[in-house]
Kinemage of the C-alpha trace (Angstrom):
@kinemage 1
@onewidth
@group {chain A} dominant
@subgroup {mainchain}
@vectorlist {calphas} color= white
{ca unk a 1} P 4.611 10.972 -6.655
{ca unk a 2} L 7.052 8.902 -8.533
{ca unk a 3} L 5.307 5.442 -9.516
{ca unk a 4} L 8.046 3.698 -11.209
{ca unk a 5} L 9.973 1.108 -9.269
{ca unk a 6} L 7.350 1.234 -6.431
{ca unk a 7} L 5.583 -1.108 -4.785
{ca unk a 8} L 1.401 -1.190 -5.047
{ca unk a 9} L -1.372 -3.105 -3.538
{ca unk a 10} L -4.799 -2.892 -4.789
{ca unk a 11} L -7.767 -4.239 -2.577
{ca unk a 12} L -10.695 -5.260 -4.801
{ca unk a 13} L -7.990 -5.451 -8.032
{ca unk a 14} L -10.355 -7.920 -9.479
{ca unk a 15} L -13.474 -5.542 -9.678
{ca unk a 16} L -14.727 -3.050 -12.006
{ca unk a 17} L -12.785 -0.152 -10.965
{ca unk a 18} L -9.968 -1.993 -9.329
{ca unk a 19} L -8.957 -3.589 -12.530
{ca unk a 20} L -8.900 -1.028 -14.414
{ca unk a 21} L -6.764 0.488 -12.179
{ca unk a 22} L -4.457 -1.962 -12.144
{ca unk a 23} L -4.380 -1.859 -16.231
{ca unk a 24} L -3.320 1.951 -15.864
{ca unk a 25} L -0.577 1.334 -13.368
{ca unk a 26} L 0.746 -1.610 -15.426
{ca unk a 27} L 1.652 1.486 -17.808
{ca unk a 28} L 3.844 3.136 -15.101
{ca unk a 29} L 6.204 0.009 -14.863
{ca unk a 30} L 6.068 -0.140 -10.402
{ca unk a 31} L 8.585 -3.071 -9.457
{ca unk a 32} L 5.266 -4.665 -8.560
{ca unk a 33} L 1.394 -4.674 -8.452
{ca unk a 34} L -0.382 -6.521 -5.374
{ca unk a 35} L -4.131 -7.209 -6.417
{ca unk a 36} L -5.916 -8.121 -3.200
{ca unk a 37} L -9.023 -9.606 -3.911
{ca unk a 38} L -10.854 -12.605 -2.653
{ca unk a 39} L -11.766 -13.309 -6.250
{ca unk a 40} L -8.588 -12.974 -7.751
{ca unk a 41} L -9.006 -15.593 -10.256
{ca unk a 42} L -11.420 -12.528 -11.907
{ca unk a 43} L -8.346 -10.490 -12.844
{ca unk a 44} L -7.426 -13.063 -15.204
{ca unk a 45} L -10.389 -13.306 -16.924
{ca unk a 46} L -10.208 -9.594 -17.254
{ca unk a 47} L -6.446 -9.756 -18.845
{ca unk a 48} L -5.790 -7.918 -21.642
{ca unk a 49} L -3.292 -9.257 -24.386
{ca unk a 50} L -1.788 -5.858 -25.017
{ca unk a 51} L -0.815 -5.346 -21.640
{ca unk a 52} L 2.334 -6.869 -19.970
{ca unk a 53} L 1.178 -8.151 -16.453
{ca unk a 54} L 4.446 -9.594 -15.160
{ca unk a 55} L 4.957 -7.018 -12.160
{ca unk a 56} L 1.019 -8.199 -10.874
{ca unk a 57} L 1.266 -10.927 -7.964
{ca unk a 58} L -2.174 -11.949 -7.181
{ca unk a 59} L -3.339 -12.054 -3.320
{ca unk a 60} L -6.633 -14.678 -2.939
{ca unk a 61} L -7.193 -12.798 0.710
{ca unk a 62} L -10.173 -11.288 2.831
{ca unk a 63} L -9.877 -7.893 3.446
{ca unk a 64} L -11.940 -8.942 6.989
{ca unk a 65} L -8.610 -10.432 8.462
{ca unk a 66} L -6.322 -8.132 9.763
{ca unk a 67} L -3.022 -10.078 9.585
{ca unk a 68} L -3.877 -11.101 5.962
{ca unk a 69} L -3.643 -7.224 5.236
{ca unk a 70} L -0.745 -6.652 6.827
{ca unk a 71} L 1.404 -9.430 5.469
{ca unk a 72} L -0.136 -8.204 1.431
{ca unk a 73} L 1.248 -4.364 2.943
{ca unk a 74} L 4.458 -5.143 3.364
{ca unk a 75} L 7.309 -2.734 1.998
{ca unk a 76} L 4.394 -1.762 0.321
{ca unk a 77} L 4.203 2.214 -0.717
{ca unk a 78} L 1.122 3.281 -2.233
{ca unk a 79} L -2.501 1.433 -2.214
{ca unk a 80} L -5.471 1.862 -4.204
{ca unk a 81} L -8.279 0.950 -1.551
{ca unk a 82} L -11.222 -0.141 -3.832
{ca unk a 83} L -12.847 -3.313 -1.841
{ca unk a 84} L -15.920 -3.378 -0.832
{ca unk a 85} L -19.596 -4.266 -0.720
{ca unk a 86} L -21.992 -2.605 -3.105
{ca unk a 87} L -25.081 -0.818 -2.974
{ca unk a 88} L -27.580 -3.859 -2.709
{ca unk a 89} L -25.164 -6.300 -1.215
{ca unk a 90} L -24.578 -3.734 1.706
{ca unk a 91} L -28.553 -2.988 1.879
{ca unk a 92} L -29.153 -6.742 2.210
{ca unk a 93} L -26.327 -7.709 4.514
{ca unk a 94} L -26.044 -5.164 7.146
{ca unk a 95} L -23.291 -6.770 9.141
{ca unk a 96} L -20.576 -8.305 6.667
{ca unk a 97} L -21.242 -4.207 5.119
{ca unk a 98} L -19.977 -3.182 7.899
{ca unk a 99} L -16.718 -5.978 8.206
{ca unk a 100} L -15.795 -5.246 5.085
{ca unk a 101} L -16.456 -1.913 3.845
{ca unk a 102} L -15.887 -0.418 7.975
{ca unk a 103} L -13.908 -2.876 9.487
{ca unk a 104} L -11.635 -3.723 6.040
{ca unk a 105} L -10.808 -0.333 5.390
{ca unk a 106} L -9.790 -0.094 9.422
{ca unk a 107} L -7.779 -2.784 8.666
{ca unk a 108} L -6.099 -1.825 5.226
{ca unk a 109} L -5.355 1.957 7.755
{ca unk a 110} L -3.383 0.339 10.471
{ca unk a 111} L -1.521 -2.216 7.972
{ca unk a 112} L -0.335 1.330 5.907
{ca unk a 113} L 0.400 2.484 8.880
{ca unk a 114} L 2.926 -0.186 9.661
{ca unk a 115} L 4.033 -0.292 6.497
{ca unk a 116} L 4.904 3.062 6.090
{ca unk a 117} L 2.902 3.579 3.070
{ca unk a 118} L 3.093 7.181 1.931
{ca unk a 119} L -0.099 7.574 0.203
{ca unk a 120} L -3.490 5.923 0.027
{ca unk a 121} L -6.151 6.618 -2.874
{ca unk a 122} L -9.626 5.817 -1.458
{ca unk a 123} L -12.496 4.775 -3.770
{ca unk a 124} L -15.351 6.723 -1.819
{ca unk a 125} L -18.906 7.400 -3.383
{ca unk a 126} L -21.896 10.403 -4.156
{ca unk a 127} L -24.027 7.860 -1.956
{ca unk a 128} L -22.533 9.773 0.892
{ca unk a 129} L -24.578 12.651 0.116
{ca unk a 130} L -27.962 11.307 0.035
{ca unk a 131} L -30.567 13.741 -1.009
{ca unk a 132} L -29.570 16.435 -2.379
{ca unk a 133} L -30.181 19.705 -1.033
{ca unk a 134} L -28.232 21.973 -3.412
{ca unk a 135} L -27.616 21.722 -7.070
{ca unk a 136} L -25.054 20.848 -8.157
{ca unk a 137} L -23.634 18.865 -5.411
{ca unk a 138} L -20.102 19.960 -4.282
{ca unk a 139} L -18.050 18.241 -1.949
{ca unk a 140} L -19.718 20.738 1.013
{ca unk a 141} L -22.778 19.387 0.324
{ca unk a 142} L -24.161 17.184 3.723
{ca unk a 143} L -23.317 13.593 3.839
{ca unk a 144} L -27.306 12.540 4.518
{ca unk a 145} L -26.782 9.230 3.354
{ca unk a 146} L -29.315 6.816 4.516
{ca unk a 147} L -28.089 3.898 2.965
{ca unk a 148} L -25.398 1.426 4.574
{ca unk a 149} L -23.115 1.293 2.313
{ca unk a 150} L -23.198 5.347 1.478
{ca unk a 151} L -22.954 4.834 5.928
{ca unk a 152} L -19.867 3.174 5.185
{ca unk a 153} L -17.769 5.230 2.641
{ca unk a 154} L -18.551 8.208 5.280
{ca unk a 155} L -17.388 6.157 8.481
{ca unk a 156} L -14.519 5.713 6.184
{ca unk a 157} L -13.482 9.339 4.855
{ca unk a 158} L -13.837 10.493 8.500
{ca unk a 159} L -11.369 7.365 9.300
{ca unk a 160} L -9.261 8.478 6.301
{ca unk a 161} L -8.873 11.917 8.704
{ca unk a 162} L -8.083 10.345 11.898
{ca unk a 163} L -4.793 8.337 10.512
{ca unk a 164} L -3.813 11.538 8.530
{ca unk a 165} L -3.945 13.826 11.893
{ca unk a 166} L -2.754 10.856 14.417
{ca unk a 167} L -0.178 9.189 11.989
{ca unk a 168} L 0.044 11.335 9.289
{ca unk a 169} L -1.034 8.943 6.851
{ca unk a 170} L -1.699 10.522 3.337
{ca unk a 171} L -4.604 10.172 1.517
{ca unk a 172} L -7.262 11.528 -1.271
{ca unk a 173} L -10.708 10.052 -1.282
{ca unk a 174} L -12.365 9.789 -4.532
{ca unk a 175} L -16.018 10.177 -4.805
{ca unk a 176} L -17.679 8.410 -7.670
{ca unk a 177} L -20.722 9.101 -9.674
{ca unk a 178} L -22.696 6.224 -10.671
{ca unk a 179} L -19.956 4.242 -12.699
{ca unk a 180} L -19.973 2.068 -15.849
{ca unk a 181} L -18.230 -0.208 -18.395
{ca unk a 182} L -16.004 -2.765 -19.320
{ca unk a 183} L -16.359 -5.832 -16.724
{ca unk a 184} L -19.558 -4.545 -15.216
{ca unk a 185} L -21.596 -6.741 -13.332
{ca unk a 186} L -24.951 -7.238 -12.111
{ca unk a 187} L -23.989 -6.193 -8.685
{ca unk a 188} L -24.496 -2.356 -9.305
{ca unk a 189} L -27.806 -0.027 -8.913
{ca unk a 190} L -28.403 2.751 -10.273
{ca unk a 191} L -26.135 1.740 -13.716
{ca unk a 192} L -27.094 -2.047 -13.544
{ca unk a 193} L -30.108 -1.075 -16.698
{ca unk a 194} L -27.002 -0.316 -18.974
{ca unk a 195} L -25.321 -4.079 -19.003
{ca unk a 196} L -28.704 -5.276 -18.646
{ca unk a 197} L -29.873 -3.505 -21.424
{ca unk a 198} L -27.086 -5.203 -23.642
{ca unk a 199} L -27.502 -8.391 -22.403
{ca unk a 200} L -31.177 -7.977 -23.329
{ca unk a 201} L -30.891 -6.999 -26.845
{ca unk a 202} L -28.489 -9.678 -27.268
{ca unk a 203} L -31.071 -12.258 -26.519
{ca unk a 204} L -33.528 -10.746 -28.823
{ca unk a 205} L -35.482 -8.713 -25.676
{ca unk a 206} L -36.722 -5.676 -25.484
{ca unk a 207} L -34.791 -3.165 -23.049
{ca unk a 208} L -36.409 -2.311 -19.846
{ca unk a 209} L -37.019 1.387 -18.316
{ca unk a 210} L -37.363 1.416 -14.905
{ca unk a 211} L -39.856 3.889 -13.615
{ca unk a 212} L -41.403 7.111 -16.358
{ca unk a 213} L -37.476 7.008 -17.404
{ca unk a 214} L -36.561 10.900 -16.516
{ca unk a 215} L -34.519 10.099 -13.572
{ca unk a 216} L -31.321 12.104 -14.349
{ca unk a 217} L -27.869 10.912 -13.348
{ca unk a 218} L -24.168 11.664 -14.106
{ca unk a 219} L -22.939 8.523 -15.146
{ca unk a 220} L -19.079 7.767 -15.472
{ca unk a 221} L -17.173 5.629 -17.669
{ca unk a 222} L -15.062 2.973 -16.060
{ca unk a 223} L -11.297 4.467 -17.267
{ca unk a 224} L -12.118 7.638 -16.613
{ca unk a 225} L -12.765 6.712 -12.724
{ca unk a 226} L -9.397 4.916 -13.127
{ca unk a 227} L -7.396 7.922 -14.610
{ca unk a 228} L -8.824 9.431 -11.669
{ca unk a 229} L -7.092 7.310 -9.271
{ca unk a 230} L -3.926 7.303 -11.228
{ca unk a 231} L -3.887 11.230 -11.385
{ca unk a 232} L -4.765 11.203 -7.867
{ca unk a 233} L -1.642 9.532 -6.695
{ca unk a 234} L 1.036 11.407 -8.965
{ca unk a 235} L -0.378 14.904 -7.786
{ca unk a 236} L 0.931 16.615 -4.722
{ca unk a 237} L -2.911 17.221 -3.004
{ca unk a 238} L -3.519 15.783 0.339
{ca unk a 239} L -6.310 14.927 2.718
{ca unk a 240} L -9.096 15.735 0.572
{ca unk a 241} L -12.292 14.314 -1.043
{ca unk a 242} L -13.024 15.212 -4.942
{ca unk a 243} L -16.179 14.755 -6.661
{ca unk a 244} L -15.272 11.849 -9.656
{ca unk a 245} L -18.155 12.752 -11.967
{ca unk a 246} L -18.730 14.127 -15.757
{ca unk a 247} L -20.458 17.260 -14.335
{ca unk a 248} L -23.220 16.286 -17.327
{ca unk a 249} L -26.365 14.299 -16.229
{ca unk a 250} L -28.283 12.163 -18.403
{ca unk a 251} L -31.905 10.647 -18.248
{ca unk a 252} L -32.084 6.966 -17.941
{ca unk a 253} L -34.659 7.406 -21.157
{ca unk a 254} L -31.787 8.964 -23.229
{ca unk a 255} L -29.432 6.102 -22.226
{ca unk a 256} L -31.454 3.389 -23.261
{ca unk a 257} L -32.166 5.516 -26.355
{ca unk a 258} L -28.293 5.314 -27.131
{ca unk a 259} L -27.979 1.895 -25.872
{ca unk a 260} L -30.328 0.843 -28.842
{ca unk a 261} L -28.750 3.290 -31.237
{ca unk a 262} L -25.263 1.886 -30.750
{ca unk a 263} L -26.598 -1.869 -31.085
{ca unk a 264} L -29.334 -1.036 -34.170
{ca unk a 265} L -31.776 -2.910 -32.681
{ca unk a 266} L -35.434 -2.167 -33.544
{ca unk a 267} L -36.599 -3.361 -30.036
{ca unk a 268} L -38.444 -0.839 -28.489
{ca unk a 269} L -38.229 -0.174 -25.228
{ca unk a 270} L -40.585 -1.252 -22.580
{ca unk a 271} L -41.438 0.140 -19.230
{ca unk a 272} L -41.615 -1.202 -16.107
{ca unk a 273} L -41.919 -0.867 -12.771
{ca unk a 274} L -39.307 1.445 -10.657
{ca unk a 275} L -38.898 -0.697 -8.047
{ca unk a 276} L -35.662 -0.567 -5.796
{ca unk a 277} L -33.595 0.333 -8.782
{ca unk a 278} L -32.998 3.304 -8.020
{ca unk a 279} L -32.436 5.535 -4.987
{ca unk a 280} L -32.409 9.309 -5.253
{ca unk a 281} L -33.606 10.905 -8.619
{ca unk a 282} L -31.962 13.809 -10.287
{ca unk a 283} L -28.366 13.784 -9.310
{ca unk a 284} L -25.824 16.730 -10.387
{ca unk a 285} L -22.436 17.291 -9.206
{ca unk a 286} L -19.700 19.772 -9.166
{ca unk a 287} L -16.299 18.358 -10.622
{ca unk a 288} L -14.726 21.867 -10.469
{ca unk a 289} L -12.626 21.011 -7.220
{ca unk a 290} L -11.458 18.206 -8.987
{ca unk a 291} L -10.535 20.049 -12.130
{ca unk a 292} L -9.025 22.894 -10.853
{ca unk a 293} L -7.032 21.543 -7.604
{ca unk a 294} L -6.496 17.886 -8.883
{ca unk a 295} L -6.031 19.070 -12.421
{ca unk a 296} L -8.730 15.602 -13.939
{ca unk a 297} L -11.201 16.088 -15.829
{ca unk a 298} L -13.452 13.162 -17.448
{ca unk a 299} L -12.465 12.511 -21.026
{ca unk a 300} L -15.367 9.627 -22.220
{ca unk a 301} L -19.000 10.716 -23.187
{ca unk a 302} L -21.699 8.782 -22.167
{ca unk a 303} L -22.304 8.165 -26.076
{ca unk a 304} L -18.545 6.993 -26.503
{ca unk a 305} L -18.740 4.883 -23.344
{ca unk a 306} L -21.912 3.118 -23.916
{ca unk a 307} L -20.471 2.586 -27.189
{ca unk a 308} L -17.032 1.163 -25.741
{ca unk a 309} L -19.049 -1.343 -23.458
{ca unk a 310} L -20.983 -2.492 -26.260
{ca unk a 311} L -17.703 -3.483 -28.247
{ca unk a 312} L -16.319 -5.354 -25.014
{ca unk a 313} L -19.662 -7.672 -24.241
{ca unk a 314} L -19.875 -8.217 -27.958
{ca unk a 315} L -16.066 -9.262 -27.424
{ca unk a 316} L -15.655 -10.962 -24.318
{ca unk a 317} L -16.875 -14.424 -24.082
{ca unk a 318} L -17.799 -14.929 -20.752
{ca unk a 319} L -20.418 -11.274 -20.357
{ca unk a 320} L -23.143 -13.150 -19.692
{ca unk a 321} L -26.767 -11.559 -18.277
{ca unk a 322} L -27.225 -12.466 -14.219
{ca unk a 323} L -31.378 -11.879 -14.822
């Protein structure tokens, strides 16, 4: 797929991953960028001076309201579909999980539909497997989530099939490992310890290790999830669903051992209670679908990321600690 000179909308442009996305595809000069987000005015706080962001037209819309979407999708030919509810906003708000992450992405379908859009990348998620009942996880594995919004990304895949075989719509749906970085918020799970960690040892506290610390997950830096996307788009593949992941797994003890490495603090780390921060333990995925029929593979250790993150809240003014 030829980017240049098209037209893009990106739901959820103002979030982590949506962002970032939008940075890449500033780099493939489309005639223009759409960033749909109710919270647009986050995208400019997330600027960066190196990049030229004339071709981005900002969209303050709700993703809830179908005509909204359809007016943002016009002459529109590709979309990045990243909006949603997260982990514990969907967990604590059953309902407006399912309007947005269910009923948007319906929405964001039958607007591509109309528009003619000829391919849609969909930011799905490894909560869709649940627990795990092979190692590593490949993208057979069961989706046994039991969490609502791991109940939404699946609702949404299998909706992902039903315009591709009734309309012909084309898609690929991403599945992301836990994902971190840049412009993280406190609005995560599973990675939320890492930017809290930071924000701790900025204000002189010790960091916090939820649990004995051996739960092992494959975290994912930030641009490499948005390479993803980008890749994603450009390649010929069709209707299917690729595991977005490092394929190496790391304990949360080891992270917050590099987390006060890369900051040389002398705080030592204290543990606390597990609590609800984190779901299912020991998490290991497959990326060799995505490597060998998408042709991506991650680039950014977890050492270089963490390291990466640390340079942009040390940076950016505003990263501020939600505790």
């Amino acid at each position: 797929m030829n980017i240049e000179g098209s037209r893009i909308l990106v739901t959820g442009g103002s979030g982590l991953i949506g962002s970032h996305i939008v940075d890449l595809l500033v780099l493939e000069h489309p005639k223009e960028i759409i960033v749909f987000d109710k919270n647009v005015s986050g995208f400019i706080e997330h600027s960066l001076p190196k990049l030229d962001y004339k071709a981005v037209t900002l969209c303050e819309n709700d993703i809830t309201q179908p005509d909204e979407v359809q007016k943002a999708l016009k002459e529109v030919d590709f979309v990045f579909h990243a909006a949603s509810l997260l982990t514990k906003e969907s967990d604590e708000q059953l309902r407006a999980a399912y309007e947005v992450n269910v009923g948007g992405m319906y929405n964001v379908l039958e607007g591509s539909v109309a528009a003619g859009v000829k391919k849609l990348i969909y930011s799905s998620s490894i909560s869709i497997y649940g627990n795990p009942v092979m190692k590593p996880m490949t993208e057979e594995h069961p989706l046994n989530t039991v969490s609502m919004y791991g109940a939404g990304k699946v609702a949404c895949e299998f909706l992902l099939r039903v315009f591709k075989n009734k309309f012909g719509l084309n898609y690929v749906a991403l599945r992301y490992s836990p994902v971190y970085g840049s412009r993280q918020t406190e609005r995560t799970n599973i990675a939320q310890y890492i930017s809290e960690s930071f924000a701790r040892i900025e204000q002189n506290l010790p960091p916090l290790i939820y649990g004995d610390g051996s739960q092992l997950y494959d975290y994912i830096y930030v641009e490499d999830v948005a390479r993803a996307n980008i890749v994603a788009l450009k390649s010929p593949v069709n209707s299917e669903s690729f595991n977005i992941a490092t394929g190496i797994s790391t304990s949360v003890t080891d992270v917050v051992r590099m987390i006060r490495e890369i900051t040389g603090t002398s705080l030592e780390a204290e543990y606390v209670s597990q609590g609800d921060r984190f779901g299912t333990k020991n998490l290991f995925f497959d990326v060799t679908k995505a490597e060998k029929v998408l042709g991506y593979k991650a680039a950014v250790s977890m050492k270089e990321g963490l390291t990466r993150f640390y340079k942009w809240t040390k940076e950016n003014e505003k990263y501020k600690s939600e505790e």
